[in-house]
N, CA, C and O of each residue as an XYZ file, in Angstrom:
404
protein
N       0.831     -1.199      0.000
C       0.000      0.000      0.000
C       0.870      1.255      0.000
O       1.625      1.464      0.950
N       0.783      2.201     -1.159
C       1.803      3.060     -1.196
C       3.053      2.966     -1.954
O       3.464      2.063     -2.682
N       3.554      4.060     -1.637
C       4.766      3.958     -2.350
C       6.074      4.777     -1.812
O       6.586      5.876     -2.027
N       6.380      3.418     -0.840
C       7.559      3.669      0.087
C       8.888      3.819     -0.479
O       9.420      2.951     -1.171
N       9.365      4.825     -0.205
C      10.976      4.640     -0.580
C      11.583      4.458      0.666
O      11.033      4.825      1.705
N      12.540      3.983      0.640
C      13.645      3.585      1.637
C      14.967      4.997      1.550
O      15.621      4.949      0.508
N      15.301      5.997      2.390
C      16.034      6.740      2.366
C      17.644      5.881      2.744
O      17.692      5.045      3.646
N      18.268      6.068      2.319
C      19.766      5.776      2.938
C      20.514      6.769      3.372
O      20.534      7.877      2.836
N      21.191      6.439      4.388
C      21.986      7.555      4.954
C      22.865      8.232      4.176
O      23.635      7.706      3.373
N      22.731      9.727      4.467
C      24.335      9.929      3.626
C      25.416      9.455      4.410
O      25.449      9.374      5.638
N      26.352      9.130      3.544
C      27.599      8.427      3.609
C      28.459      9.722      2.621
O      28.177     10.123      1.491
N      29.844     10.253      3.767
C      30.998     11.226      3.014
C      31.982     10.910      3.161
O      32.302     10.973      4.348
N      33.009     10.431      2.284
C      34.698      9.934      2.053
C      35.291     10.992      1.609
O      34.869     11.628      0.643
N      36.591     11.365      2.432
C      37.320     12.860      2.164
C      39.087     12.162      3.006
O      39.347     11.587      4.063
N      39.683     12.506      2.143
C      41.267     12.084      2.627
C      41.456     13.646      2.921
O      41.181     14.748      2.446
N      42.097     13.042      4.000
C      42.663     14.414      4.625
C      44.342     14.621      4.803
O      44.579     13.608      5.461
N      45.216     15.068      4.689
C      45.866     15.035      5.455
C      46.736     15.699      6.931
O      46.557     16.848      7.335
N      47.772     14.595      7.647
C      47.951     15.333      8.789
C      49.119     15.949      8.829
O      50.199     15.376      8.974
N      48.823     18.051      8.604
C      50.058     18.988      8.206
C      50.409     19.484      9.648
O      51.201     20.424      9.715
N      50.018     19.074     10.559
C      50.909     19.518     11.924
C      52.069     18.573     12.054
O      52.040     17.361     11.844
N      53.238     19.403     12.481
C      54.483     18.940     12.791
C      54.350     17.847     13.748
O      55.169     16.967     13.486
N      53.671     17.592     14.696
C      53.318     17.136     16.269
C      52.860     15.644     15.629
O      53.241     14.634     16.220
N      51.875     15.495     14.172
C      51.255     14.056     14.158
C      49.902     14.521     14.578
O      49.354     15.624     14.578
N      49.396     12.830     15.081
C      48.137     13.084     15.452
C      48.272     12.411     16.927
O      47.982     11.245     17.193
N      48.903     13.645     18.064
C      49.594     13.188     19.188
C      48.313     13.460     20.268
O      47.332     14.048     19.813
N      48.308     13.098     21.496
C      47.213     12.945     22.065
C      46.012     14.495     22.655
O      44.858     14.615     23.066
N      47.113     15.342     22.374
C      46.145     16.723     22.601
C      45.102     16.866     21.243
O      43.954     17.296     21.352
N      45.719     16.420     19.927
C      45.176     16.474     18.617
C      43.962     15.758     18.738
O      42.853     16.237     18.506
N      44.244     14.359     19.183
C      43.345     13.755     19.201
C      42.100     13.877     19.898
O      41.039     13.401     19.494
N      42.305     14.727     21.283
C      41.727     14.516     22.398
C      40.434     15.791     21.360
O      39.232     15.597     21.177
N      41.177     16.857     20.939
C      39.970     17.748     19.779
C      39.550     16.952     19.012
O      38.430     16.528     19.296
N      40.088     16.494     17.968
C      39.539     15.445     17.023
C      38.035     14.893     17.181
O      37.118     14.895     16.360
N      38.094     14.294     18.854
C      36.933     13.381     19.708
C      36.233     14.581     19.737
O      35.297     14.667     18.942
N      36.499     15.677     20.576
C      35.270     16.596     20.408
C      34.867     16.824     19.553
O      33.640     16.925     19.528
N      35.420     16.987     18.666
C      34.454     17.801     17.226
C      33.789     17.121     16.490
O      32.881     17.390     15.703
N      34.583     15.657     16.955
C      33.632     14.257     15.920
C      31.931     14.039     17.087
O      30.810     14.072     16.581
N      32.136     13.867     18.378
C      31.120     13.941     19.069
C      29.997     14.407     19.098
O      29.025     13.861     19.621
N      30.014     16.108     18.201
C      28.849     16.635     18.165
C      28.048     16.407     17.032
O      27.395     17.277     16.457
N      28.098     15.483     16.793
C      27.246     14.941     15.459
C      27.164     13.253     15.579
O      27.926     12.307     15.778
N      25.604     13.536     15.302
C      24.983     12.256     15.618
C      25.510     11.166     14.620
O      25.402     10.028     15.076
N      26.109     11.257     13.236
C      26.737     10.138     12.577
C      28.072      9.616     12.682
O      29.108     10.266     12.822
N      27.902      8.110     12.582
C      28.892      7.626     12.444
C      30.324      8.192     11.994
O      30.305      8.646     10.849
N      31.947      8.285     12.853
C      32.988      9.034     11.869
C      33.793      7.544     12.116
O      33.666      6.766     13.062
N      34.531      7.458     11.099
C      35.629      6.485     10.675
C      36.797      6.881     10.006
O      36.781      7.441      8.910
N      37.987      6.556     10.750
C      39.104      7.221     10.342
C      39.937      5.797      9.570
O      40.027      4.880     10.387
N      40.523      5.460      8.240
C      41.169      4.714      8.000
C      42.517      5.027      7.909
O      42.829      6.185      8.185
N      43.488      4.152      7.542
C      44.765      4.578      7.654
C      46.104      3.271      7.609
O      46.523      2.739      8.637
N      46.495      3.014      6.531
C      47.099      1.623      6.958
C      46.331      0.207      7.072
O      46.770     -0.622      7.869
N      45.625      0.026      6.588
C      44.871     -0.987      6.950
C      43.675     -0.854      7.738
O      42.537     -1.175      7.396
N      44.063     -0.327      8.879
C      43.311      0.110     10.148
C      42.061      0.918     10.198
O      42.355      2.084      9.934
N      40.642      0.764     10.452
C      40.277      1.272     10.720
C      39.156      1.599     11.886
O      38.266      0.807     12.198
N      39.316      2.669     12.372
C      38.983      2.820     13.500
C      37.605      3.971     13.823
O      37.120      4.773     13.024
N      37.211      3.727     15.236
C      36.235      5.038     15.521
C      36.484      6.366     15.644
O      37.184      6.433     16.654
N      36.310      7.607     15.165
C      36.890      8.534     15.165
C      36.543      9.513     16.771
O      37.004     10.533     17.283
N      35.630      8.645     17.072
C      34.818      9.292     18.953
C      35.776      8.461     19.753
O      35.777      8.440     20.983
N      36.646      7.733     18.939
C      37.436      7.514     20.592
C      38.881      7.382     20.166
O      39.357      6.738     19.231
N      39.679      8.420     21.399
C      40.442      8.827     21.354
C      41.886      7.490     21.636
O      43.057      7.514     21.258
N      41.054      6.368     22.510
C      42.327      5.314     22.321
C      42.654      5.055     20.547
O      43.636      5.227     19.824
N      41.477      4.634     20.379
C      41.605      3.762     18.451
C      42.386      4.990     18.132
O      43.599      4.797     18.217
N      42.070      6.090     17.819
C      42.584      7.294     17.363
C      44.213      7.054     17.423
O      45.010      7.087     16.485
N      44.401      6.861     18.500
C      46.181      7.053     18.979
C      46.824      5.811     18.067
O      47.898      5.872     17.469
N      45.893      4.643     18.101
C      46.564      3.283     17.578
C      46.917      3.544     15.898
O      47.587      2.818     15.164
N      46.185      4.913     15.543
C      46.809      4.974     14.156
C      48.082      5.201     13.885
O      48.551      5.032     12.759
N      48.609      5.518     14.672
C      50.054      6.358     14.861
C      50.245      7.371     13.767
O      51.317      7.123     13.214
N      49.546      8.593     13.131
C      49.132      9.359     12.221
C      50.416     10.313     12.824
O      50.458     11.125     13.748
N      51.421      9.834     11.877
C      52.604     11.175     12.012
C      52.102     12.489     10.934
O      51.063     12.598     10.283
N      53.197     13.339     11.037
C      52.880     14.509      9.703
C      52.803     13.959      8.803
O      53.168     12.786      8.734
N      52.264     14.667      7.729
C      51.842     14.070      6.331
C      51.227     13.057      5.719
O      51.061     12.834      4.520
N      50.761     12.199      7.108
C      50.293     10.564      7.099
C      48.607     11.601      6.565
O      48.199     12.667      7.027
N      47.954     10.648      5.373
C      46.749     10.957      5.066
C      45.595      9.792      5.455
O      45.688      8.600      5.164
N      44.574     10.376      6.124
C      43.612      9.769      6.870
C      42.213      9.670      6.052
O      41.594     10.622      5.576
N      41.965      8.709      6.015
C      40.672      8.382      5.359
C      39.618      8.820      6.183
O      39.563      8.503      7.371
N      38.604      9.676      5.513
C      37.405      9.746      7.307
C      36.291      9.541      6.701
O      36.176     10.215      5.677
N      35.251      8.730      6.992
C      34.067      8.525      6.691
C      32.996      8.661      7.134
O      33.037      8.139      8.248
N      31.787      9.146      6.908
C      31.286      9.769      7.800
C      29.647      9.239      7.360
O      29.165      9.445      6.247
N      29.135      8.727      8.165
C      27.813      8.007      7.827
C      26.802      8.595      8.208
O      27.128      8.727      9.388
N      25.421      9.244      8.108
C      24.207      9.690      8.734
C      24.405     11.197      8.245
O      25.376     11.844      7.852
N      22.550     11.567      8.519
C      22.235     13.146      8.041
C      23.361     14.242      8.401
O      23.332     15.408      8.008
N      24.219     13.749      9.101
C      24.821     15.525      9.424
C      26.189     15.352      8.757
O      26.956     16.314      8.805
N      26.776     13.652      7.823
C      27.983     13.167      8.130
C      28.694     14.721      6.882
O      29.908     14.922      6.856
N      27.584     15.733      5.880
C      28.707     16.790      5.818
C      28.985     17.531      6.368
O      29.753     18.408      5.974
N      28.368     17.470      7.740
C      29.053     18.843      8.292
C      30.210     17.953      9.114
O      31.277     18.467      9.449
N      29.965     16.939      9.320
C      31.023     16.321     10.499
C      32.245     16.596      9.516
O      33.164     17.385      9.739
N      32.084     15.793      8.380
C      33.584     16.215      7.309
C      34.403     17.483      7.336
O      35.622     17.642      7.387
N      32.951     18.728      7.268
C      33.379     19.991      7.017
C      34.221     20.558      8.796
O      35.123     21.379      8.965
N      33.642     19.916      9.595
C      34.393     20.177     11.149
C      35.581     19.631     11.059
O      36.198     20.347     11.847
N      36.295     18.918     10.683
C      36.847     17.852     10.605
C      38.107     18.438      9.857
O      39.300     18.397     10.157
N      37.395     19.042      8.697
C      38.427     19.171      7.655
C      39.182     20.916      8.561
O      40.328     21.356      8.648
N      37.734     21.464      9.094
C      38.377     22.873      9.285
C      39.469     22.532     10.563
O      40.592     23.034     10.544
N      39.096     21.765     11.506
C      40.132     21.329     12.275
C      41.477     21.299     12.048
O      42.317     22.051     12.543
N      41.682     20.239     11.142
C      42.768     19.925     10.702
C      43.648     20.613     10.206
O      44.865     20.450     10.289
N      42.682     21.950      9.306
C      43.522     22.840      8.673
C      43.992     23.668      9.674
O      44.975     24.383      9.481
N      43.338     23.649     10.822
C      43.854     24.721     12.277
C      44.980     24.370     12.408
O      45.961     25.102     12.533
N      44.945     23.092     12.390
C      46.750     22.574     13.157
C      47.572     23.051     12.336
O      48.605     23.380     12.920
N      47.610     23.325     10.788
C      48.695     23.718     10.002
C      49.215     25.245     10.428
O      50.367     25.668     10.526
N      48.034     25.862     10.627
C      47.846     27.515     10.556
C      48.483     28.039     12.149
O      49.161     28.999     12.515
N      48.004     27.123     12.681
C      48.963     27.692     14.507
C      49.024     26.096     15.190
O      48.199     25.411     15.794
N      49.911     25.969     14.923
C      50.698     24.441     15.874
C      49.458     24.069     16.881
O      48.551     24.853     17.158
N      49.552     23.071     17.251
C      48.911     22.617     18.428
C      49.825     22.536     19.654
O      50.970     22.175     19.382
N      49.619     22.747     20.718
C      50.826     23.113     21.677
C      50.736     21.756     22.820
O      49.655     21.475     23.339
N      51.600     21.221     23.033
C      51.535     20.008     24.051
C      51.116     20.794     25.462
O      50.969     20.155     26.504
């Protein structure tokens, strides 16, 4: 009865890479988790094989994401472009003023 469509989530793939001198060392990360947190979709960081949750800051560390290492991030559900677009502006922060231990 009707004529149901089935919506699918958006799903966003964006390589990033990591231009802070520091890597993706545990203060980086510890932002990373916040900014991935405020959005209700799924984030996934690949890298090497590996891939991991981008809301938690252990998996995060196990990437060992030095400078220039490029990170796969994927981002599943209604908000996953803005999570990208947080994500991406982040990252570009670390280039523009260091992250400070």
């Amino acid at each position: 009865p009707g004529d149901l469509k089935r919506i699918e989530p958006m799903r966003i793939i964006e390589k990033i890479p990591i231009l802070s001198r520091l890597g993706l060392h545990l203060r980086a990360g510890a932002e990373l988790v916040r900014a991935t947190t405020k959005f209700q979709c799924q984030v996934r960081v690949s890298h090497g094989g590996r891939t991991v949750n981008a809301k938690s800051l252990i998996q995060l560390l196990t990437l060992g994401a030095i400078y220039g290492t490029v990170l796969e991030f994927s981002a599943d559900g209604d908000d996953a472009s803005q999570a990208i677009e947080a994500i991406r502006k982040l990252l570009r922060s670390w280039t523009e003023s260091e992250v400070e231990d």
